[in-house]
C-alpha positions as CSV (number, residue, x, y, z in Angstrom):
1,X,-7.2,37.4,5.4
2,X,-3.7,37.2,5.2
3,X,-1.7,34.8,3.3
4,X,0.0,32.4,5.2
5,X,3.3,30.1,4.2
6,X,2.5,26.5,5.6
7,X,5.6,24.3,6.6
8,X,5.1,20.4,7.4
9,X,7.3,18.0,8.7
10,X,6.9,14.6,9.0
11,X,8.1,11.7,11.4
12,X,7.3,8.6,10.9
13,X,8.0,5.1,13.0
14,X,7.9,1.9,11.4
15,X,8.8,-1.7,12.8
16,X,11.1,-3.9,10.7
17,X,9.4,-7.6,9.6
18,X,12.1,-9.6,11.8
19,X,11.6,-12.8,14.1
20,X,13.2,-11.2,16.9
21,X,13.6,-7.5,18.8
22,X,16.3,-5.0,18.5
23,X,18.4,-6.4,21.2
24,X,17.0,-9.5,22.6
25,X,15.7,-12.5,21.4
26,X,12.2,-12.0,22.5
27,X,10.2,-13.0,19.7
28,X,7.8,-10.3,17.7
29,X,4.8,-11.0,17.7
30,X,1.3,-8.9,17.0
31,X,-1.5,-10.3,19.2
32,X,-0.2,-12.2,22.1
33,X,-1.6,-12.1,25.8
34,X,-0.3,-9.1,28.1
35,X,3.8,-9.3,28.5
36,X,3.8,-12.7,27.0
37,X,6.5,-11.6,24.8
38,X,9.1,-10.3,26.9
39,X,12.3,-10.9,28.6
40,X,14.6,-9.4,31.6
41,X,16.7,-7.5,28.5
42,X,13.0,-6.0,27.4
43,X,12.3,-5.0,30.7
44,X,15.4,-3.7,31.3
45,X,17.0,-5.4,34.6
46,X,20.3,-4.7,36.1
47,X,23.6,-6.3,34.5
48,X,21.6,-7.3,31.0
49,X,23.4,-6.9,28.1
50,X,22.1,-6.1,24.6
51,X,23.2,-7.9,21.6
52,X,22.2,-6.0,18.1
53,X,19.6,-7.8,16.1
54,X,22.1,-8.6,12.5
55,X,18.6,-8.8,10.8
56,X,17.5,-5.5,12.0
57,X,20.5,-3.7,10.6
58,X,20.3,-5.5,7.1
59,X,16.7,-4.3,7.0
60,X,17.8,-0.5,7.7
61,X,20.5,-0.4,4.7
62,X,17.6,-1.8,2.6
63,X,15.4,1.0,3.5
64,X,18.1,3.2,3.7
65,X,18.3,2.4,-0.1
66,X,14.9,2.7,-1.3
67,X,14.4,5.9,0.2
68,X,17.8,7.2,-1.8
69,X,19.5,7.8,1.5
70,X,23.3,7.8,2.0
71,X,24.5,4.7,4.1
72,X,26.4,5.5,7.1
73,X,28.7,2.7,6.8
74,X,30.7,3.3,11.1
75,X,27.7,3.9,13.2
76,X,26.8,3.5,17.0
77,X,24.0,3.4,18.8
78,X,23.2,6.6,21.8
79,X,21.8,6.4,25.2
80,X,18.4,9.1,24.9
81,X,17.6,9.5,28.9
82,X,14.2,10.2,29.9
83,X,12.2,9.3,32.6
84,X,8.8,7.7,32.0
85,X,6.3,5.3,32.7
86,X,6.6,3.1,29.2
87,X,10.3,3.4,29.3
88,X,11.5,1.0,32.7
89,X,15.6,1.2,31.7
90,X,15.3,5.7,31.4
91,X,16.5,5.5,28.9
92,X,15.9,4.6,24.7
93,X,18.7,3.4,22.6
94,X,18.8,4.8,19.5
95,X,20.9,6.7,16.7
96,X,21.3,10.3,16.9
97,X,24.7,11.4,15.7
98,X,24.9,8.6,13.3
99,X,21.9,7.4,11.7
100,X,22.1,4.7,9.3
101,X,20.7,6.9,6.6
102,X,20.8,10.4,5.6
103,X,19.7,12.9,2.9
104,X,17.2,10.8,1.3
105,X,13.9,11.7,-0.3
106,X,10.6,10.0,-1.5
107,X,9.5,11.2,-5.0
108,X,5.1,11.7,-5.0
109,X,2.2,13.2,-7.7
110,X,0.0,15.6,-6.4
111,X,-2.8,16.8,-9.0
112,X,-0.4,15.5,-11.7
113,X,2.8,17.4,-10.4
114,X,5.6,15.5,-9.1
115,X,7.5,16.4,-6.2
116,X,10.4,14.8,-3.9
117,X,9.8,14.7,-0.2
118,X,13.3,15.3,0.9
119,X,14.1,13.4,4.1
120,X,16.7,14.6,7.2
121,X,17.9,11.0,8.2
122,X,16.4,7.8,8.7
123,X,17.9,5.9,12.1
124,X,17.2,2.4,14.0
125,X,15.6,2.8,17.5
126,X,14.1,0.2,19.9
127,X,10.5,0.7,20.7
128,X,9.0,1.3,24.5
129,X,5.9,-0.8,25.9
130,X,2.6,0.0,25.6
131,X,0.5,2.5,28.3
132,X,-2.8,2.1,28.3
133,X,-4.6,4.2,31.2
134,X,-7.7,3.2,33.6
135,X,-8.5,6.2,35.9
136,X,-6.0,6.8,37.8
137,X,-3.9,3.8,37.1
138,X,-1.7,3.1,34.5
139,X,-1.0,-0.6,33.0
140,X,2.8,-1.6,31.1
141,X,2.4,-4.2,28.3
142,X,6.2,-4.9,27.4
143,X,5.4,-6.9,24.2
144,X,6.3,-4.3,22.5
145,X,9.5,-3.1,24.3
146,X,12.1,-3.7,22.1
147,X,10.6,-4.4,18.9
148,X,13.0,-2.7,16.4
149,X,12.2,1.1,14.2
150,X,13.3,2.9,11.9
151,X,12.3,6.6,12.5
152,X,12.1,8.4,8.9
153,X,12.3,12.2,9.5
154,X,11.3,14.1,6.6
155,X,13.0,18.0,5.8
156,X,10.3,21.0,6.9
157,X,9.3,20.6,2.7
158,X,5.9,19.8,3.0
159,X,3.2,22.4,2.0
160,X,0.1,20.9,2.3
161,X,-1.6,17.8,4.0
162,X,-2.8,16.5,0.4
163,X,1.3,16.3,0.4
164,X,1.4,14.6,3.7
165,X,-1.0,11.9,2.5
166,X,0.5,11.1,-0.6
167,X,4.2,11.1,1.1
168,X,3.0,8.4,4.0
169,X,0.8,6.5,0.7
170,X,4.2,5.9,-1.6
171,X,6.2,5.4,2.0
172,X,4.0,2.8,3.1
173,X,4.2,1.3,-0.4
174,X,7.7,1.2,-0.4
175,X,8.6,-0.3,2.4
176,X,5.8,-3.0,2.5
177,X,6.6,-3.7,-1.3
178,X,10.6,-4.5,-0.2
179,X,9.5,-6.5,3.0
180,X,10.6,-4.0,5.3
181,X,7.6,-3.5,6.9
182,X,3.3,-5.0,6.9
183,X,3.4,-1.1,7.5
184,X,-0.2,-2.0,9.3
185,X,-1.1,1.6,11.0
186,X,-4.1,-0.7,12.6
187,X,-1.8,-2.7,14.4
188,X,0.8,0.5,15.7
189,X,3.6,-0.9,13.2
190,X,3.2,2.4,11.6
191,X,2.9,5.6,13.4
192,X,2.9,9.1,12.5
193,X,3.6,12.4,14.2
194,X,3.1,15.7,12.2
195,X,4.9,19.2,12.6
196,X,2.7,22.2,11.7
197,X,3.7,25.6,11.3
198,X,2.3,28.3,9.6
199,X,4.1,31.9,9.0
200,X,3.2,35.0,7.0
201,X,6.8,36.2,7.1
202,X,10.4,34.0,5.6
203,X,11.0,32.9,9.0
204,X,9.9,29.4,10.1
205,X,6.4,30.2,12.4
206,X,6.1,28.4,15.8
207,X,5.2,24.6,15.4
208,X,2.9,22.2,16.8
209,X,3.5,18.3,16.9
210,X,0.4,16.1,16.3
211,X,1.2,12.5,18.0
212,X,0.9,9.4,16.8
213,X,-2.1,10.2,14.1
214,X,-3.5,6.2,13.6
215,X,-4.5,6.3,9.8
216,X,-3.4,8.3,6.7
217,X,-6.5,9.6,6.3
218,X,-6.4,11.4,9.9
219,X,-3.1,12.7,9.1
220,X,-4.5,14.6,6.3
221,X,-7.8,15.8,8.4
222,X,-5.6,16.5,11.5
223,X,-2.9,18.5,9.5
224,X,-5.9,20.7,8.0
225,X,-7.4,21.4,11.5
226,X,-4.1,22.2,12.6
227,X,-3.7,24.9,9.9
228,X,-7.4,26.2,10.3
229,X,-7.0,26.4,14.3
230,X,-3.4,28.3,13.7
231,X,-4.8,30.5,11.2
232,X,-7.7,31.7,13.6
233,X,-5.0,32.5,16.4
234,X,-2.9,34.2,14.0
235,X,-5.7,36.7,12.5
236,X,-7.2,37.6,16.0
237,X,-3.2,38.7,16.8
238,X,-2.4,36.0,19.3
239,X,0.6,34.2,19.3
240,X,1.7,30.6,18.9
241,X,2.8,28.2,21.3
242,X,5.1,25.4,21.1
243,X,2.9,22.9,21.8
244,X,2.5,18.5,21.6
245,X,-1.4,17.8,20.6
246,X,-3.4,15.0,19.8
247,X,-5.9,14.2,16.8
248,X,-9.4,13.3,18.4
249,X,-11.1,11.5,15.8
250,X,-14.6,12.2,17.3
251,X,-14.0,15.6,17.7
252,X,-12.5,15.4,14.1
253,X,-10.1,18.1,15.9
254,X,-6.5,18.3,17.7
255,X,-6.7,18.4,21.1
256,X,-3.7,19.9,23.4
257,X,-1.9,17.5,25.5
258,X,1.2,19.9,26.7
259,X,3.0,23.4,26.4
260,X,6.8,22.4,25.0
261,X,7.8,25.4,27.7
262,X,11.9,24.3,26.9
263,X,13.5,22.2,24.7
264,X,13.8,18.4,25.9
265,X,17.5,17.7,27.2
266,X,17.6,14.0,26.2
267,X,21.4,14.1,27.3
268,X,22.4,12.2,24.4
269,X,25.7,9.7,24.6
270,X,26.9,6.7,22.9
271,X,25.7,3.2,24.2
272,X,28.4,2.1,26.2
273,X,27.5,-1.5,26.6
274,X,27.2,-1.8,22.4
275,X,30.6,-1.3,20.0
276,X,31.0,0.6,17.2
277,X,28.8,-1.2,13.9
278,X,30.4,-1.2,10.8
279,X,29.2,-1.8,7.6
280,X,31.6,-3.7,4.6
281,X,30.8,-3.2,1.0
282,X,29.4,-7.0,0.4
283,X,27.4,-6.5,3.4
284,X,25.4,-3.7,1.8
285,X,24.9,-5.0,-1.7
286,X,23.9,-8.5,-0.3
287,X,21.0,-6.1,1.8
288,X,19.9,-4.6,-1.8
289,X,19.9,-7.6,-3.7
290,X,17.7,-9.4,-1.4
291,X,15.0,-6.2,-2.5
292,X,12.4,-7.4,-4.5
293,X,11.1,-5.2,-7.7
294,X,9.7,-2.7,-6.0
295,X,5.8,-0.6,-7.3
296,X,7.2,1.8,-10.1
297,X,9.3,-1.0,-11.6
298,X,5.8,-3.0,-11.7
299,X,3.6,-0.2,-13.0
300,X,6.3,0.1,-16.0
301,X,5.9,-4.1,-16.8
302,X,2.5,-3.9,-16.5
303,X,2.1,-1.2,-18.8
304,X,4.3,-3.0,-21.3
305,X,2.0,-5.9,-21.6
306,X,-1.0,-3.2,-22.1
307,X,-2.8,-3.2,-18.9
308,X,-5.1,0.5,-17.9
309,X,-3.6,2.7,-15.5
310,X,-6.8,1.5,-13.4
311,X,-5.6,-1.9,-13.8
312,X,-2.2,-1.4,-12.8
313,X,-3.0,0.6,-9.6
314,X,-5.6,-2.1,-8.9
315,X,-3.2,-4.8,-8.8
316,X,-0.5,-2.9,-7.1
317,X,-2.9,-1.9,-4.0
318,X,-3.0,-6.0,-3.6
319,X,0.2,-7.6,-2.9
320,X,-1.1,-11.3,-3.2
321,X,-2.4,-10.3,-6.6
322,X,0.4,-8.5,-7.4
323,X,2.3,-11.8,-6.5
324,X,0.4,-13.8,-8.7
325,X,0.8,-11.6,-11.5
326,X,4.4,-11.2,-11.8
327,X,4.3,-14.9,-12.6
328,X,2.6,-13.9,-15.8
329,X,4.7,-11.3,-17.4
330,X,6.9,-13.6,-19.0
331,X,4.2,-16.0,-20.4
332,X,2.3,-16.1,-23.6
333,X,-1.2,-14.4,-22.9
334,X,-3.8,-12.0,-22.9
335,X,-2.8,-9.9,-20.2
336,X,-5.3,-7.5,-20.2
337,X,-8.1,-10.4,-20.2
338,X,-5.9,-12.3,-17.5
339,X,-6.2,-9.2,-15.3
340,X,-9.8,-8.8,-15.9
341,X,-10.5,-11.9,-14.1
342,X,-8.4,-11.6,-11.9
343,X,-10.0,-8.3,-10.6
344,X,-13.3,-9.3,-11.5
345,X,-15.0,-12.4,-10.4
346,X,-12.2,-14.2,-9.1
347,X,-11.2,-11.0,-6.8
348,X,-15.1,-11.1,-5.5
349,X,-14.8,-14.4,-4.8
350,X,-11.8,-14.2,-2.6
351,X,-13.3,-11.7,-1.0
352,X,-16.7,-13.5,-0.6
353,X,-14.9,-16.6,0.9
354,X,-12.3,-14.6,2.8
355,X,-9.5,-16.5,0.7
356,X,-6.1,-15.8,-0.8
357,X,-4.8,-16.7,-4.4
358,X,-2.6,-19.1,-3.0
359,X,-5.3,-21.2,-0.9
360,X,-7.0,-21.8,-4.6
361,X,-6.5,-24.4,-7.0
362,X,-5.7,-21.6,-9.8
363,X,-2.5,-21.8,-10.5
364,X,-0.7,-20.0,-13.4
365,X,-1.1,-23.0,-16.0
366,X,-5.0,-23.0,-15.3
367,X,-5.4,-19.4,-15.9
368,X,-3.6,-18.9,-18.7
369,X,-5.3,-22.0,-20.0
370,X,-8.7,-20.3,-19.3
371,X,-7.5,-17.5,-20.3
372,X,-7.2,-18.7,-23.9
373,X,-10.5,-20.2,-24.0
374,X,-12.0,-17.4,-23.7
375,X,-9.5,-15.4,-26.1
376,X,-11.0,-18.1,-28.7
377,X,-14.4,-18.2,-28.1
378,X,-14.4,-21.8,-27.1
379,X,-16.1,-20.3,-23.8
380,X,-17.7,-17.1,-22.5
381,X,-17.8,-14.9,-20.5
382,X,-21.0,-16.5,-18.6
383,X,-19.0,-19.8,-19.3
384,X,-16.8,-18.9,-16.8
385,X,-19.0,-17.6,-14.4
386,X,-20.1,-21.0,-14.2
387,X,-16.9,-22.6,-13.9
388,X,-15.5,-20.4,-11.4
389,X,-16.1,-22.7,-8.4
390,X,-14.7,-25.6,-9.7
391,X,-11.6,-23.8,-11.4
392,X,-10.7,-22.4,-7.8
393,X,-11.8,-25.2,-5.5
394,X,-11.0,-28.7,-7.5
395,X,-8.2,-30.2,-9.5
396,X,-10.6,-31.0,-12.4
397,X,-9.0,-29.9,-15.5
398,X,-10.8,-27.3,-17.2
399,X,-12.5,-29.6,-20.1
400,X,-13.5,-32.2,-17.8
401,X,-15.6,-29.3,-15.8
402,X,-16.9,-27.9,-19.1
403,X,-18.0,-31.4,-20.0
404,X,-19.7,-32.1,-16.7
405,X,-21.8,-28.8,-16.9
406,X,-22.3,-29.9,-20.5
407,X,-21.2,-26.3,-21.9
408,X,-20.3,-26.4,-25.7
409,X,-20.1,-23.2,-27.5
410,X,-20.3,-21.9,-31.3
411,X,-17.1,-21.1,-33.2
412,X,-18.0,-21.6,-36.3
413,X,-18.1,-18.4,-38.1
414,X,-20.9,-19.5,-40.9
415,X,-23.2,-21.0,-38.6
416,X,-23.4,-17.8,-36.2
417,X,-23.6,-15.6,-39.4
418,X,-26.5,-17.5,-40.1
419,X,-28.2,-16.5,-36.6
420,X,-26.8,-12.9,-36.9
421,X,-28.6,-12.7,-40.3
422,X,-31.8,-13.9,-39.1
423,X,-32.0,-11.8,-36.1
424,X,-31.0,-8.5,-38.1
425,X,-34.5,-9.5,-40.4
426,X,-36.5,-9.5,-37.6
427,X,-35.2,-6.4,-36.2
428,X,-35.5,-3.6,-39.2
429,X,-36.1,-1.1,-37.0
430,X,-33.4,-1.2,-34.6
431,X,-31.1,-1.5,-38.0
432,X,-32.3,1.6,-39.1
433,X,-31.5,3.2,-35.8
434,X,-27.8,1.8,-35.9
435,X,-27.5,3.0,-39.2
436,X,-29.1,6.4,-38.2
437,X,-25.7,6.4,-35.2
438,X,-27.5,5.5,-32.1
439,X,-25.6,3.2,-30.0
440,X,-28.3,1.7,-28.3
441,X,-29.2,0.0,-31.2
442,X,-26.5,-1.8,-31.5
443,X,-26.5,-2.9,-27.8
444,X,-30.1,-4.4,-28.6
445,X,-29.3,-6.0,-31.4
446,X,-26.2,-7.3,-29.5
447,X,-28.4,-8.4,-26.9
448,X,-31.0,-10.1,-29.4
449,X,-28.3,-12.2,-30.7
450,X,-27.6,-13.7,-27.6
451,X,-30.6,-14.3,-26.3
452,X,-31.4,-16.2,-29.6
453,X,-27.8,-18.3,-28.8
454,X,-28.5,-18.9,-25.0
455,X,-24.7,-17.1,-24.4
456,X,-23.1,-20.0,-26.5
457,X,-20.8,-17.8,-28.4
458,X,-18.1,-15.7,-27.1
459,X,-19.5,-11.8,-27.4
460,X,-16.4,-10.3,-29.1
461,X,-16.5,-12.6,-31.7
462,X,-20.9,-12.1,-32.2
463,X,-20.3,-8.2,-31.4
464,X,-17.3,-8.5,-34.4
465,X,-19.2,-10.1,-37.0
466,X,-22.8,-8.5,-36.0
467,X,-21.3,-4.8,-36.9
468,X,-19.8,-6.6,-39.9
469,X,-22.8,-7.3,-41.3
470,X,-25.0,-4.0,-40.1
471,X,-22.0,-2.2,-42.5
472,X,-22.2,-4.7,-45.5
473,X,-26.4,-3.7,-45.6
474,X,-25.1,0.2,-45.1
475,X,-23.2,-0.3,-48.1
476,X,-26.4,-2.3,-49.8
477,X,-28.4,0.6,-48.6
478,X,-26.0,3.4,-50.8
């Protein structure tokens, strides 16, 4: 088989987190009933007027700026005519000779390699309604007419859909990260189209556009089929058409929806009814300060205060714990324990009860207050367990709950020394197996030990002195 060059592109539409659209003052807002959200400006009547959305433009130079773009600082917005069912003015305002940003690019790891996704332009659009299709009728939900985008077009530098995915993983991070964007693909406030083209010469071969692909995931599986389905047409000799397909998720295939027979005439021209936007220099900075530190500034904190690379990828996949977090860095405290619990039982609780951080009674204080209990060994690991309820759901400081479930632990060294001692001479065998390197034996011993202390001493401190004393009878033993 021959070898063949593949050549992605990648366009992606996201809506921008403001209270109102693009250029009315309909309100945006996911869920409501059928054209509940809409005024004569959304549905495009005669002699309306629209007003640009202030908001909408800050929110563009901020992801103009995480993306690396150049800001267009003199912009205007263009007329794109066409005629269809989800579009009732026929035309789309949008940028197309001056986007708000340009020559940007998204730096990813793939397999350990890093690689920037260079992008064309970015540019603020207003979104059409919704179709949805019964037979032989259409419906028109205008909720969503309106609701502001910013299209990010990426250059045709994308080789593989393992590429794709991890480009639309570190965009959607981005932009939800800076409060751009919830970035929810569930919801349709991020969409994805995918250009495919495969060639076996240095030309660009023929490409395909895959519409609006609803999940990450699909964009990798549809780009894939796209390049097997090409590949077969290509080998048997046939050509490729220009062609607009779908991504059938039962089918697990892309399905053809039209032959692009000529290029689309959109008969751009510049909005008449809107005047020219320019940006000043405090305008622009005041955008970029209001960003918040953004993932890769995170991951390099969190690896300063000695968290795992599992850790840190675990927290930065949860915003709300994320959040929470931050508010640690500058405090005195085990991290690394901190984020333990965080991820651990008090993450399965949340999830159990279907709860945020911030609906808890944990704040900061109470953690790191926990937290360095059970850096002391005043309490356990099991300790906690059973103080979990009451440290998330009551104001009852954390000795007053220990005291009500009557839980006192061992810290003084002699006295567990004492119980380490006696459980290593009724366990010879298992000290000759330590001492002979099997790990096990140290586990069991381990386990002895608190069995024989009911879990009243913290395990680091036990599992420190136990292997303390297996080394001073090692020594004996020489």
């Amino acid at each position: 088989m021959s070898k063949y060059e593949v050549t992605i592109g990648i366009e992606v539409h996201v809506e921008l987190k403001t209270k109102s659209k693009l250029f009315s003052d309909s309100a945006v807002s996911f869920g409501l009933n059928t054209n509940c959200g809409v005024n004569v400006i959304d549905l495009g009547y005669p002699g309306t007027l629209p007003t640009v959305n202030k908001e909408v433009v800050r929110q563009g130079v901020k992801a103009a700026h995480i993306l690396h773009c150049n800001i267009t600082k003199e912009m205007h917005f263009d007329r794109k005519n066409y005629f269809y069912p989800d579009n009732s003015k026929n035309y789309q305002i949008t940028q197309n000779e001056t986007p708000i940003g340009t020559n940007g690019y998204v730096e990813i790891e793939v397999d350990g390699e890093k690689k920037k996704i260079f992008l064309e332009e970015m540019h603020i659009e207003e979104d059409t309604c919704k179709s949805a299709h019964r037979g032989t009728v259409s419906l028109l939900d205008f909720n969503r007419s309106g609701v502001p985008l910013i299209e990010i077009v990426t250059k045709p530098c994308i080789k593989s859909s393992k590429e794709a995915m991890a480009y639309l993983e570190k965009l959607k991070e981005l932009l939800f990260y800076a409060d751009i964007s919830d970035c929810k693909m569930e919801e349709g406030s991020m969409r994805c189209d995918a250009n495919v083209s495969l060639s076996n010469s240095d030309e660009l071969g023929v490409k395909c556009e895959i519409k609006n692909i609803g999940s990450i995931h699909n964009v990798g599986l549809s780009i894939e089929k796209e390049i097997e389905r090409q590949k077969e047409l290509l080998e048997k000799g046939e050509k490729i058409r220009e062609e607009t397909r779908r991504f059938d998720d039962k089918l697990g295939t892309t399905v053809l929806m039209r032959v692009k027979e000529t290029g689309n005439d959109y008969r751009y021209f510049p909005e008449p009814d809107i005047p020219f936007v320019r940006l000043d220099d405090t305008f622009i900075s005041d955008a970029i300060k209001e960003i918040p530190l953004l993932p890769d500034e995170l991951r390099k904190k969190y690896q300063q205060v000695g968290l795992s690379h599992q850790q840190i990828e675990k927290i930065i996949a949860n915003r709300p714990l994320s959040n929470y977090f931050n508010l640690l860095l500058d405090q005195k405290t085990n991290h690394v324990l901190a984020a333990n619990l965080l991820l651990g039982d008090i993450a399965a609780y949340l999830n159990k009860h279907n709860k945020e951080l911030q609906d808890t009674k944990l704040d900061q204080d109470r953690l790191i207050e926990v937290v360095a209990k059970l850096d002391e060994g005043v309490i356990s690991n099991r300790n906690f367990k059973e103080i979990l309820v009451d440290l998330l759901e009551t104001s009852t400081s954390i000795d007053e709950i220990l005291k009500s479930k009557n839980i006192t632990n061992v810290t003084d060294e002699a006295t567990i020394l004492n119980i380490i001692n006696k459980v290593l001479e009724n366990n010879h065998d298992s000290v000759k197996d330590y001492k002979a390197g099997k790990d096990r034996a140290l586990k069991y011993l381990m386990g002895q030990f608190m069995k024989e202390t009911k879990g009243s001493v913290n395990p680091k401190l036990a599992n420190d002195l136990l292997i303390q004393e297996l080394d001073k009878l090692e020594l004996k033993d020489e």
